[in-house]
N, CA, C and O atoms as a MOPAC input file, in Angstrom:
PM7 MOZYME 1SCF
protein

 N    136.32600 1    68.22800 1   172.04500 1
 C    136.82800 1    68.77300 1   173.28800 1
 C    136.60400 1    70.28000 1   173.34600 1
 O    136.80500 1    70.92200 1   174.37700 1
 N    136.12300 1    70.89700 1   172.05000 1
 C    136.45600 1    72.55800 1   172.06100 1
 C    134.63300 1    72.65600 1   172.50200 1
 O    133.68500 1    71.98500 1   172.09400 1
 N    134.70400 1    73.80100 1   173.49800 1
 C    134.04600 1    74.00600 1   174.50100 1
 C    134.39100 1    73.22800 1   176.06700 1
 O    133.89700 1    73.82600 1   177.02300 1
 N    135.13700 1    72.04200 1   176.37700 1
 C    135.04400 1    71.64500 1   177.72300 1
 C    135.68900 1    72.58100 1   178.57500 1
 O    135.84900 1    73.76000 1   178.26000 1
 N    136.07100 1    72.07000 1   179.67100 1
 C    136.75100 1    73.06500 1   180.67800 1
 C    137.97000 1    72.56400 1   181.02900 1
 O    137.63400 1    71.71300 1   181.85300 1
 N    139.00900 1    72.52400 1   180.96900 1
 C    140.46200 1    72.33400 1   181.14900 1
 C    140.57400 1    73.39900 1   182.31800 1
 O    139.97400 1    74.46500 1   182.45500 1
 N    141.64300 1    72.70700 1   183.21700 1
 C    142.46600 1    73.28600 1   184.49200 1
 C    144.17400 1    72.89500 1   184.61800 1
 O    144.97000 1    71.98400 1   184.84600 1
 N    144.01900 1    74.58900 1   184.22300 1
 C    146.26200 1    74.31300 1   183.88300 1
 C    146.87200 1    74.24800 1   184.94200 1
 O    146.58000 1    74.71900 1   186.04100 1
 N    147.84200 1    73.58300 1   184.57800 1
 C    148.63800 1    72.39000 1   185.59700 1
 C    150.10600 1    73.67600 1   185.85200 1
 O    151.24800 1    73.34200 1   186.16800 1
 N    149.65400 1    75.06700 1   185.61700 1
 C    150.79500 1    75.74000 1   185.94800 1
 C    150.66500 1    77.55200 1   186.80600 1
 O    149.64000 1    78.09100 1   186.38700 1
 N    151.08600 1    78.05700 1   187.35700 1
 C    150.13200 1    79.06100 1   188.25600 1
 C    149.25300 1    79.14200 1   188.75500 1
 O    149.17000 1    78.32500 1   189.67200 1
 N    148.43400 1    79.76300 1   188.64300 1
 C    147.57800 1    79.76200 1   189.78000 1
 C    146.63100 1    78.42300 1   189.27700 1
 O    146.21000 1    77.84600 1   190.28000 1
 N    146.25200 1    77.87700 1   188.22600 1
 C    146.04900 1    76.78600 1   187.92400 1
 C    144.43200 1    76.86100 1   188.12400 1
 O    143.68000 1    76.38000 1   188.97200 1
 N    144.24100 1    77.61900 1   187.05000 1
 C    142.92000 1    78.52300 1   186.66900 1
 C    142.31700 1    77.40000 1   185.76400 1
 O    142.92200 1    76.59700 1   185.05300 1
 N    140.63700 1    77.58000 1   186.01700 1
 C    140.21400 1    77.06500 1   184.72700 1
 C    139.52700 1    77.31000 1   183.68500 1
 O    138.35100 1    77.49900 1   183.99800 1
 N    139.76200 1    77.41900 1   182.28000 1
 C    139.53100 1    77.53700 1   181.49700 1
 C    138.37000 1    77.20000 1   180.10100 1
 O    137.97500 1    76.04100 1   180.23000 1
 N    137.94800 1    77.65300 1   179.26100 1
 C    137.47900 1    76.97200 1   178.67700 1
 C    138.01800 1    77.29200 1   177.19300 1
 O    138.36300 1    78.37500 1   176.72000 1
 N    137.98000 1    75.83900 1   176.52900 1
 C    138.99600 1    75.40100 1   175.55400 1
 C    137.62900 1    75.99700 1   173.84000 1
 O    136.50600 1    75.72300 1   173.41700 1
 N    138.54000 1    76.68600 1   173.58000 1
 C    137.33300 1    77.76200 1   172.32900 1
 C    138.11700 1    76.67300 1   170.84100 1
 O    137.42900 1    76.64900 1   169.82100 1
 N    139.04000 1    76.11900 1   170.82100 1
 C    139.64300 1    75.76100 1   169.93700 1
 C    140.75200 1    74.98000 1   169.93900 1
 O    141.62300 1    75.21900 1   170.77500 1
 N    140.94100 1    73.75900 1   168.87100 1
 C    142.24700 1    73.07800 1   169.24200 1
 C    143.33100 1    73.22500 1   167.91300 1
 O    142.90700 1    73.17600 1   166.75800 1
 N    144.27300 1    73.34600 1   168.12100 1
 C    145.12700 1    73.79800 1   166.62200 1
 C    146.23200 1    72.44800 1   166.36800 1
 O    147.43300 1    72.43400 1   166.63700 1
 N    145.83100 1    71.91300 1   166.07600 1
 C    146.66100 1    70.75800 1   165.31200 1
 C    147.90300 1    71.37300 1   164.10200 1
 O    148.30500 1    70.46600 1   163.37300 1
 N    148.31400 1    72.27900 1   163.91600 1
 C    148.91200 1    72.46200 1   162.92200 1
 C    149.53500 1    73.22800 1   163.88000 1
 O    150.42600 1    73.69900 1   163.17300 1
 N    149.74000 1    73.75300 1   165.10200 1
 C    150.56800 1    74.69900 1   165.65100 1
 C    150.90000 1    73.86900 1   166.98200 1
 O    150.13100 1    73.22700 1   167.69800 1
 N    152.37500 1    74.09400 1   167.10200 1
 C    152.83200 1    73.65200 1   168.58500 1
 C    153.63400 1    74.08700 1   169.23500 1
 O    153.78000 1    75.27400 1   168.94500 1
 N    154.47300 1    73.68200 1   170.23500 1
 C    154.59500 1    74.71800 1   171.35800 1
 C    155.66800 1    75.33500 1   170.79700 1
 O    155.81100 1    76.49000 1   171.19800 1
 N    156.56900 1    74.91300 1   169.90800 1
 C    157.77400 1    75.72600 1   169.26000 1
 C    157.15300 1    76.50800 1   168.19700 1
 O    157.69500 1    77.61300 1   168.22800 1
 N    156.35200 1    76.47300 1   167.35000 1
 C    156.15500 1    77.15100 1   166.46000 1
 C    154.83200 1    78.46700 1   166.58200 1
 O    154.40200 1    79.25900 1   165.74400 1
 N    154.49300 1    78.23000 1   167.99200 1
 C    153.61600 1    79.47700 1   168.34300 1
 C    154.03600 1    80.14000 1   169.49300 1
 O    154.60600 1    79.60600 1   170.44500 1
 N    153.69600 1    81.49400 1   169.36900 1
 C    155.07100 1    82.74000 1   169.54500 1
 C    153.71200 1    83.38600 1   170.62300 1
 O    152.59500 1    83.46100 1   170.11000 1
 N    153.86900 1    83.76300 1   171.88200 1
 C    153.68800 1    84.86300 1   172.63100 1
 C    154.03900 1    85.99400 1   172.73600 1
 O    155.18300 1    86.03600 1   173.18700 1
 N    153.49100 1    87.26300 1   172.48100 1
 C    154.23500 1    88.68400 1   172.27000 1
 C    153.82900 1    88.67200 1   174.24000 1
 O    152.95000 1    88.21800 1   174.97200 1
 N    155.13900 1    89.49700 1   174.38200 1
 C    155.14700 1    90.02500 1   175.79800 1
 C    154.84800 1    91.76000 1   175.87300 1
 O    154.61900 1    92.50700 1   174.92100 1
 N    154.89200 1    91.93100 1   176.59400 1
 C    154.74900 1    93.09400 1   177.54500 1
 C    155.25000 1    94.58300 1   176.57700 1
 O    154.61400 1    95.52600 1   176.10600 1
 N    157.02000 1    94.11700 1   176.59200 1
 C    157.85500 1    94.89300 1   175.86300 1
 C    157.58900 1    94.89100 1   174.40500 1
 O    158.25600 1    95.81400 1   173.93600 1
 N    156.96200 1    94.32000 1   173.51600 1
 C    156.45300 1    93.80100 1   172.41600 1
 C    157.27300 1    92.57700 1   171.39500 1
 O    157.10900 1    92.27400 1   170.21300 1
 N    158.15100 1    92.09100 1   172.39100 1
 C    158.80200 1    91.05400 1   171.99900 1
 C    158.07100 1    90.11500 1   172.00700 1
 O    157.07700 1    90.06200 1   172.73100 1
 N    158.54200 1    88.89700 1   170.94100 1
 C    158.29000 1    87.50500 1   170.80000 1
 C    158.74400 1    86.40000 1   171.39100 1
 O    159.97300 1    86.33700 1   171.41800 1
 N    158.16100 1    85.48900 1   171.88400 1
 C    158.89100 1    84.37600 1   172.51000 1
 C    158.04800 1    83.09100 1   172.11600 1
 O    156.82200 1    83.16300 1   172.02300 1
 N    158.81200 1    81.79300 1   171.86500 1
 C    158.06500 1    81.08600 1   171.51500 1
 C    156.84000 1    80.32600 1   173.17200 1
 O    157.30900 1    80.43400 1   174.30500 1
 N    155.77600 1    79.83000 1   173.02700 1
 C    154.66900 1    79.38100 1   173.96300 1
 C    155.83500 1    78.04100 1   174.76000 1
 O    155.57700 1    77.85100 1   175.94900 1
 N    156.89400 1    77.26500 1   174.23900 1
 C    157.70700 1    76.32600 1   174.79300 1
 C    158.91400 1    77.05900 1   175.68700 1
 O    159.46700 1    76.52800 1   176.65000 1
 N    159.22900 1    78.49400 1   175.12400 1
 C    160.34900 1    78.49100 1   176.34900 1
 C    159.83000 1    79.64900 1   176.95100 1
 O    160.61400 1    80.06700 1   177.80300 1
 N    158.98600 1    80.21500 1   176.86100 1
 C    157.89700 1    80.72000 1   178.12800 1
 C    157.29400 1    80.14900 1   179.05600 1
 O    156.80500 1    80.73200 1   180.02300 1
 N    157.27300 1    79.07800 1   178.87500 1
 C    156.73700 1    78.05300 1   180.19400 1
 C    158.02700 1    77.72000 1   180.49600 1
 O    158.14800 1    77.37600 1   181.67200 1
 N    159.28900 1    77.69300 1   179.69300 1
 C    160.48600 1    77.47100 1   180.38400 1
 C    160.62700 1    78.19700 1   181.44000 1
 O    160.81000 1    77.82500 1   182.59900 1
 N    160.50800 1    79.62600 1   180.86700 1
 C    161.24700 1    80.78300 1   181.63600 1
 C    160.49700 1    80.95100 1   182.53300 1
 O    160.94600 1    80.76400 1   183.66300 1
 N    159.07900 1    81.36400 1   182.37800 1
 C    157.95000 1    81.77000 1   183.66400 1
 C    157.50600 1    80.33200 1   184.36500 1
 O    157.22000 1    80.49200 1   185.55200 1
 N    157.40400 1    79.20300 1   183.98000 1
 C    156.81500 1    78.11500 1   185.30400 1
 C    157.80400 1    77.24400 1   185.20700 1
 O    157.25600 1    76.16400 1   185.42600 1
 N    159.19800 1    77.00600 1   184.96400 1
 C    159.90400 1    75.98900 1   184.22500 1
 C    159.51300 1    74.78600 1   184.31000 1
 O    159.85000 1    73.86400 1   185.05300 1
 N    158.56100 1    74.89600 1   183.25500 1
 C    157.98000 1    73.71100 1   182.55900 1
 C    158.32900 1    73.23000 1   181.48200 1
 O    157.43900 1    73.55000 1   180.69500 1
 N    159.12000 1    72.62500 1   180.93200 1
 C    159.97700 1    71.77900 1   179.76600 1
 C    158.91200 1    71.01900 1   179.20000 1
 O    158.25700 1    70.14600 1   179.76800 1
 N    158.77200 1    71.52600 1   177.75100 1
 C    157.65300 1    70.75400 1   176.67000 1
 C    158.34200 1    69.42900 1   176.41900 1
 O    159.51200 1    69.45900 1   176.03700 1
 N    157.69700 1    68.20900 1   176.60500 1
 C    158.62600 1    67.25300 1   175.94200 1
 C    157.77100 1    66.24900 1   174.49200 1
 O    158.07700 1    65.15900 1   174.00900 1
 N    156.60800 1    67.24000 1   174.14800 1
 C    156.19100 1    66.57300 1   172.81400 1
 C    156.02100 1    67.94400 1   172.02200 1
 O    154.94300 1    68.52100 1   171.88200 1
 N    156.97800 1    68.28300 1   171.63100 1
 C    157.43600 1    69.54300 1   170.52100 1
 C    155.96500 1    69.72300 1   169.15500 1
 O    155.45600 1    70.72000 1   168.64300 1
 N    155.72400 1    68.30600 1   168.99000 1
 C    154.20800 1    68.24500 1   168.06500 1
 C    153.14800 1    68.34300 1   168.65300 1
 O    152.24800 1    68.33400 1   167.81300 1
 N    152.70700 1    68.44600 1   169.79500 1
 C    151.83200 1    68.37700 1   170.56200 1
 C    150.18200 1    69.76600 1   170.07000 1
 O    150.12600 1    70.99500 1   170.04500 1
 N    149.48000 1    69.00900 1   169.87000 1
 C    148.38300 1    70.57300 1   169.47000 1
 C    148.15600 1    71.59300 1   170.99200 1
 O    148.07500 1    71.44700 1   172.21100 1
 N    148.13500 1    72.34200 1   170.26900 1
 C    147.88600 1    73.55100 1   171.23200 1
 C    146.50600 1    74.02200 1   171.06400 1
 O    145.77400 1    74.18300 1   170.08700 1
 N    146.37500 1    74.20800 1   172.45800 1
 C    144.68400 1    74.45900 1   173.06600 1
 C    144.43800 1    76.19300 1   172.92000 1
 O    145.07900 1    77.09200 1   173.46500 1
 N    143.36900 1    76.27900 1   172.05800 1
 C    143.22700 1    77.85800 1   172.46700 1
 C    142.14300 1    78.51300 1   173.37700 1
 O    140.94400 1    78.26900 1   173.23500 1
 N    142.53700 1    79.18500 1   174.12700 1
 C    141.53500 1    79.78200 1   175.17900 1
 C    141.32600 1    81.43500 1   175.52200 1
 O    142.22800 1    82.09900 1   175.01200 1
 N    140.39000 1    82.19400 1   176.23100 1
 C    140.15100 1    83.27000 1   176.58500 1
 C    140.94800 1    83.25300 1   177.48100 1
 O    141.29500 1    82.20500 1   178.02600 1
 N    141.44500 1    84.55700 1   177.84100 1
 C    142.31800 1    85.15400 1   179.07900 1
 C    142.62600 1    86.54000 1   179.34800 1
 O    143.69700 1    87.10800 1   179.13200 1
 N    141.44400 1    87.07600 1   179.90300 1
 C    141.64500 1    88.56500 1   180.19400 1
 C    141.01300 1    89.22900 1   178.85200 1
 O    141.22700 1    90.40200 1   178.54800 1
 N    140.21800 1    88.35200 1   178.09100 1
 C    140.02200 1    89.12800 1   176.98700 1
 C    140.53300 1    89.12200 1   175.89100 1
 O    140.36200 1    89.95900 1   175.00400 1
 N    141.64700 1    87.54900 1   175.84700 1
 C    142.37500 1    87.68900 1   174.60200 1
 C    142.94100 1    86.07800 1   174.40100 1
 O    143.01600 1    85.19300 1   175.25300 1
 N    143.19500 1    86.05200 1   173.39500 1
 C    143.11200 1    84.69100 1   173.22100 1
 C    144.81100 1    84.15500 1   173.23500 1
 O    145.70100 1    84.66800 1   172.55700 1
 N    144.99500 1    82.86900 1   174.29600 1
 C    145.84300 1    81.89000 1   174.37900 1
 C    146.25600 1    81.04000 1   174.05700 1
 O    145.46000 1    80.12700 1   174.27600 1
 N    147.42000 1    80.57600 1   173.45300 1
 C    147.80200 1    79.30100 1   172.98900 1
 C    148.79500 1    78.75300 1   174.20200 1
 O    149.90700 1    79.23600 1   174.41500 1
 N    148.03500 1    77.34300 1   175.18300 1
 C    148.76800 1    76.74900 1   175.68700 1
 C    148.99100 1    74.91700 1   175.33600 1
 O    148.05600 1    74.22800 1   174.92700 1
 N    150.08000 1    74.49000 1   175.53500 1
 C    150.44300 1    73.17500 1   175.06700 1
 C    149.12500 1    72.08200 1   175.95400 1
 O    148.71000 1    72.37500 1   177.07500 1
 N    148.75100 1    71.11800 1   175.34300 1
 C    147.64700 1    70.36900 1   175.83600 1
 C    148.40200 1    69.93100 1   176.97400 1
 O    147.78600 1    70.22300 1   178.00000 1
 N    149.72900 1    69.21800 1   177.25900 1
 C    150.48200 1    68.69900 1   178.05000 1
 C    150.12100 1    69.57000 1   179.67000 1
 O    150.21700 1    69.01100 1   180.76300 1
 N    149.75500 1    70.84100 1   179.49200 1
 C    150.16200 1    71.53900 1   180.59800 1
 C    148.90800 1    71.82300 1   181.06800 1
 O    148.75400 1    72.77200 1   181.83700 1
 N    147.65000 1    70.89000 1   180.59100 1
 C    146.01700 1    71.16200 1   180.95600 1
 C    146.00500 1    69.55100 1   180.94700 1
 O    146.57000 1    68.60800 1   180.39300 1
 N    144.67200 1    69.91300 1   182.23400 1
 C    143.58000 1    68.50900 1   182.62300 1
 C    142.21700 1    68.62700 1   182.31000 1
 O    141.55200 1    69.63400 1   182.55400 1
 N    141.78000 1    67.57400 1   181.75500 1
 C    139.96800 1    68.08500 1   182.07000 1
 C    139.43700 1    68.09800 1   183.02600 1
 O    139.55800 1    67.07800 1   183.70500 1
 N    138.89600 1    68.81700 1   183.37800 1
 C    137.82200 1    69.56500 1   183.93000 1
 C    136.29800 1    68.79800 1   184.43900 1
 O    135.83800 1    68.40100 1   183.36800 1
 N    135.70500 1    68.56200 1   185.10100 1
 C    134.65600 1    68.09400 1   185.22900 1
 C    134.21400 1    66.52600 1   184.76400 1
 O    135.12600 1    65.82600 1   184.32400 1
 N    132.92500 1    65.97500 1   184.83700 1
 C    132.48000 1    65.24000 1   184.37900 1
 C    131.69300 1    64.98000 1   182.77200 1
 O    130.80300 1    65.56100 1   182.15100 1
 N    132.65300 1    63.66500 1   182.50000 1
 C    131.87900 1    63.44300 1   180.77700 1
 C    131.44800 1    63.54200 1   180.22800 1
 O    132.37200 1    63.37400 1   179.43100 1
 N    130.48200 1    63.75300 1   179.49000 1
 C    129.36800 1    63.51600 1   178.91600 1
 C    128.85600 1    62.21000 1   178.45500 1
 O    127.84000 1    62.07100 1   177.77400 1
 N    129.38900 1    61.55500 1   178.74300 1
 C    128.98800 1    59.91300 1   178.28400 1
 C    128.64700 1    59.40300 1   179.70100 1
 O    127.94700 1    58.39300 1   179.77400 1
 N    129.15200 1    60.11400 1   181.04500 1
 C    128.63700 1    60.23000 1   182.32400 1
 C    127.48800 1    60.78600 1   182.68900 1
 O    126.51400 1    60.22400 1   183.18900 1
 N    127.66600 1    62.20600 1   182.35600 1
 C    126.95000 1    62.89800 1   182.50000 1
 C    125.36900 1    62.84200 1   181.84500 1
 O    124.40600 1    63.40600 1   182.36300 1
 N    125.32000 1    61.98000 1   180.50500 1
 C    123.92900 1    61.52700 1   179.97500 1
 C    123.12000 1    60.21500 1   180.67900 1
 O    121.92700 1    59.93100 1   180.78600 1
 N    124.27800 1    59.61500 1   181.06900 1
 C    123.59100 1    57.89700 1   181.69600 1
 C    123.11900 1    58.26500 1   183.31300 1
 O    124.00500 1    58.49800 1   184.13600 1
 N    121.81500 1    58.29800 1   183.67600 1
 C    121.28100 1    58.51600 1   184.53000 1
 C    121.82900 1    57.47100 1   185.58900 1
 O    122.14400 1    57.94800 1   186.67900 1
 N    121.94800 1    56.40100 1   185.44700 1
 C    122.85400 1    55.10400 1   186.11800 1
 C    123.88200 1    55.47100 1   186.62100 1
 O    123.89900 1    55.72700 1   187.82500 1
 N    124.99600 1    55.59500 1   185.85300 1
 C    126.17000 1    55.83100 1   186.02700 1
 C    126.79300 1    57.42800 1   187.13900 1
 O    127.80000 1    57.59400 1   187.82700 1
 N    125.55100 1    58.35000 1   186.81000 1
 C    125.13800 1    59.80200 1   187.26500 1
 C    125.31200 1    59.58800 1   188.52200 1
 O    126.14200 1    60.06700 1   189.29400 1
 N    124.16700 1    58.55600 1   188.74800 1
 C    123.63100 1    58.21000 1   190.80400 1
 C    124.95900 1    57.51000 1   191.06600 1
 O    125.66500 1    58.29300 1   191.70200 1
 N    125.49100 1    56.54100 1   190.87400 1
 C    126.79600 1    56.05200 1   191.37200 1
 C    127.67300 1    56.98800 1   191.77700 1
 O    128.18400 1    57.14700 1   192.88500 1
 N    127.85200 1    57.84900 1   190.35400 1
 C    129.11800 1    58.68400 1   191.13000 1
 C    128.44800 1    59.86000 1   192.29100 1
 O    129.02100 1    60.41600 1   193.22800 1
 N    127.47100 1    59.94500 1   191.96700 1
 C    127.16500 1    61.13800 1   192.72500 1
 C    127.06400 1    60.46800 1   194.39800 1
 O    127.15800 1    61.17800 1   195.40000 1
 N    126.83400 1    58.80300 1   194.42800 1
 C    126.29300 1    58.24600 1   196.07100 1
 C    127.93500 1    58.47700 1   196.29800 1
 O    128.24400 1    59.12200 1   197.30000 1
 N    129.05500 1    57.96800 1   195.39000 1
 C    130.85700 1    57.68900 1   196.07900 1
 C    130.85500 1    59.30200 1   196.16300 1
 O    131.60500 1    59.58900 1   197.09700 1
 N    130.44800 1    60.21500 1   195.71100 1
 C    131.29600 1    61.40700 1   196.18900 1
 C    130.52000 1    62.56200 1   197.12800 1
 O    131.00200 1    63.59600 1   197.59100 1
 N    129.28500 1    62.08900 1   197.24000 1
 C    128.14500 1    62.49700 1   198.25100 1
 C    128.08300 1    61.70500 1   199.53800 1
 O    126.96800 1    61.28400 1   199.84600 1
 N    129.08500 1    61.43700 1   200.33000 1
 C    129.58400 1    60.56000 1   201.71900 1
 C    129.55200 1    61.39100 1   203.18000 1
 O    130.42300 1    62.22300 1   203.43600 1
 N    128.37400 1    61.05500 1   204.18300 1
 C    129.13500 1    62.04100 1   204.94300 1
 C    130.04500 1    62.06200 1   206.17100 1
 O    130.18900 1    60.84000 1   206.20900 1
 N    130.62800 1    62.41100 1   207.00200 1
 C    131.44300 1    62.43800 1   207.78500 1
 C    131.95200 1    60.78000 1   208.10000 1
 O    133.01100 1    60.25500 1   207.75600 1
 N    131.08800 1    60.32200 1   208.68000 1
 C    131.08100 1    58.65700 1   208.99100 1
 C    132.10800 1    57.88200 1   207.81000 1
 O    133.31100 1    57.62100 1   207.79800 1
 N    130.99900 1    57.66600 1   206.85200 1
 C    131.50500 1    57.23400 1   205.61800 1
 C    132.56700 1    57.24000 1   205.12100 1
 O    133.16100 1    56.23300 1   204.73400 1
 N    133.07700 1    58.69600 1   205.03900 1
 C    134.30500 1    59.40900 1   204.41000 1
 C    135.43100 1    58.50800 1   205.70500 1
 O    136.14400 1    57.51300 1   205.57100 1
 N    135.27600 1    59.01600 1   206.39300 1
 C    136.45400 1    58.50400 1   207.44700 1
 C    136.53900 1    56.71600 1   207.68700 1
 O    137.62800 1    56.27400 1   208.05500 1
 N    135.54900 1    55.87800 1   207.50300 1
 C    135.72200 1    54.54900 1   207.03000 1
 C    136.33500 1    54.45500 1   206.03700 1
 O    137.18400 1    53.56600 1   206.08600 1
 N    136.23500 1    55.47100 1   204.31700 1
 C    136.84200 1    55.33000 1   203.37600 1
 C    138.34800 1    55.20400 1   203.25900 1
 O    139.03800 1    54.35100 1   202.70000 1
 N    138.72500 1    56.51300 1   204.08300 1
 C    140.04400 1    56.82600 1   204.30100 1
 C    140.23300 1    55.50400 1   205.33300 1
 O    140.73900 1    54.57200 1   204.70700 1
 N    139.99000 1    55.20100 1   206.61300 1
 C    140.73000 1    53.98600 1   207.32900 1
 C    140.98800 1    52.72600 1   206.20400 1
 O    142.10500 1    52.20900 1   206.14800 1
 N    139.97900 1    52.30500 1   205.38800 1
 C    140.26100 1    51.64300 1   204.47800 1
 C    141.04800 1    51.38300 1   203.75700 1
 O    141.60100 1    50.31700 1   203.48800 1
 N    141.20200 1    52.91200 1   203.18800 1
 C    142.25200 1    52.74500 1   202.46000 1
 C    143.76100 1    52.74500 1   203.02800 1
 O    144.64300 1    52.11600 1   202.44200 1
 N    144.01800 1    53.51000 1   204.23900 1
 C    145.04900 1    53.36800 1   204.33500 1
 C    145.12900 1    51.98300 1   204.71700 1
 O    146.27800 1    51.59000 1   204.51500 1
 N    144.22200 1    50.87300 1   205.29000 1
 C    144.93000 1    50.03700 1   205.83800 1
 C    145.19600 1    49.37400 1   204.31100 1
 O    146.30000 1    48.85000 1   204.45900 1
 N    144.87100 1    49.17700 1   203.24500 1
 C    145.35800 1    48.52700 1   202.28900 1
 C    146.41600 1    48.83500 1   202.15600 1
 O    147.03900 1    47.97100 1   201.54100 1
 N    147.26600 1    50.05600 1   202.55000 1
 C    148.61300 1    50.34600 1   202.21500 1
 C    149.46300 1    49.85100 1   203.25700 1
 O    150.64000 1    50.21000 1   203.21900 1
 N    149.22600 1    49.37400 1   203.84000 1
 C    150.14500 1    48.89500 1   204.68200 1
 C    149.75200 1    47.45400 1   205.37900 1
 O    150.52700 1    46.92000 1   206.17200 1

């Protein structure tokens, strides 16, 4: 996974790319220095700034660039990013997704009537 592109599920909900994964560090036991040069742990900083409540305390933490400096955020609070590589190599599989998400006006709006009528 280290190199893909992850998009955090908290502020402005930027995306990233993942330089490293730390299995031995998690959201309680890795510390953010702030501003004032205090410490806070990476779990109740997402408390305090997005209140986001960690609920897998073991969870590996993703490391990334940010402004020039490197981040430890909980995997919980990132999505991937883009398409597979097990997609992205099968020339087959490539054209499929690319005909469902290459639709134009017509299409798209049959899609959507479709679907909503299944919902109801």
């Amino acid at each position: 996974m280290t190199g893909s592109s992850v998009i955090a599920n908290y502020g402005t909900k930027r995306t990233y790319v993942v330089k490293d994964i730390r299995f031995d560090q998690g959201p309680c036991s890795t510390f953010f220095e702030l501003r004032d040069g205090t410490q806070i742990s990476v779990a109740k900083y997402f408390y305090k700034q997005y209140n986001l409540k960690v609920t897998d305390k073991r969870q590996p933490m993703l490391i990334m660039n940010q402004g020039g400096r490197e981040i430890s955020v909980p995997s919980e609070f990132c999505q991937l990013d883009g398409v597979p590589d097990s997609i992205r190599n099968n020339s087959r599989a490539m054209r499929t997704l690319l005909n469902s998400v290459k639709q134009n006006p017509a299409e798209k709006m049959d899609s959507i009537v479709g679907m909503v009528q299944k919902l109801f």
